[in-house]
N, C-alpha and C positions, 0 to 999 in steps of 0.2 A: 504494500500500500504506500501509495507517496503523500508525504503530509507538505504542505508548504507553512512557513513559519518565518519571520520577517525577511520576506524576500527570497527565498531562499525552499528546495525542494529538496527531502532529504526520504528516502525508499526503507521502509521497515517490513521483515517477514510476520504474516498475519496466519494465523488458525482463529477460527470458530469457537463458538462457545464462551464461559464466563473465564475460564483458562485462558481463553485466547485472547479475550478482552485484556484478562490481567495484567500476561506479559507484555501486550499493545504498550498499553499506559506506562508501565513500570520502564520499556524504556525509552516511549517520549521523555518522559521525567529525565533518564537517565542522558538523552542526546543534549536536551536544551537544560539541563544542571535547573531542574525546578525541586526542589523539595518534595518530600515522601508524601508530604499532608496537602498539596496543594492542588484545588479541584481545577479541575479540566471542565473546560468549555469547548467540546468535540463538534462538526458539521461537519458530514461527511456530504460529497456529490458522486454521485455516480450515473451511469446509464440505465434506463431501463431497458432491461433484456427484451422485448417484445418489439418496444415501438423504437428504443434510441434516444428517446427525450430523457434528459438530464434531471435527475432528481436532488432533491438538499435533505436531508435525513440529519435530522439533530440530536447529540446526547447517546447517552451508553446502551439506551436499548435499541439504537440505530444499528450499533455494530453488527450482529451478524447479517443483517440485510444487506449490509455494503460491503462485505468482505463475500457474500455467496456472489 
């Protein structure tokens, strides 16, 4: 998954599930040096498989929809 983050796109391996969420997060935190306790404000875009049009998916129960 590629996150963009001021200015800047940086490519993390993603799985599924609340596992998959974990490690997501645990190492944004870890690429942009934010603290263990510090909440994330996630929006993910992606495509819809069907039609191609571009979706905004926000927040943690976004994750697996935009990682399938």
């Amino acid at each position: 998954m590629n996150v963009n983050f001021d200015g800047r796109t940086y490519s993390f391996q993603v799985a599924t599930g609340p596992d998959g969420y974990g490690r997501f997060t645990e190492a944004i935190r870890r690429a942009f040096r934010l603290p263990d306790d510090s909440e994330l404000n996630i929006t993910f875009t992606c495509d819809e498989p069907s039609t191609g049009a571009l979706l905004t998916l926000q927040g943690a129960g976004a994750y697996d929809a935009a990682v399938h």
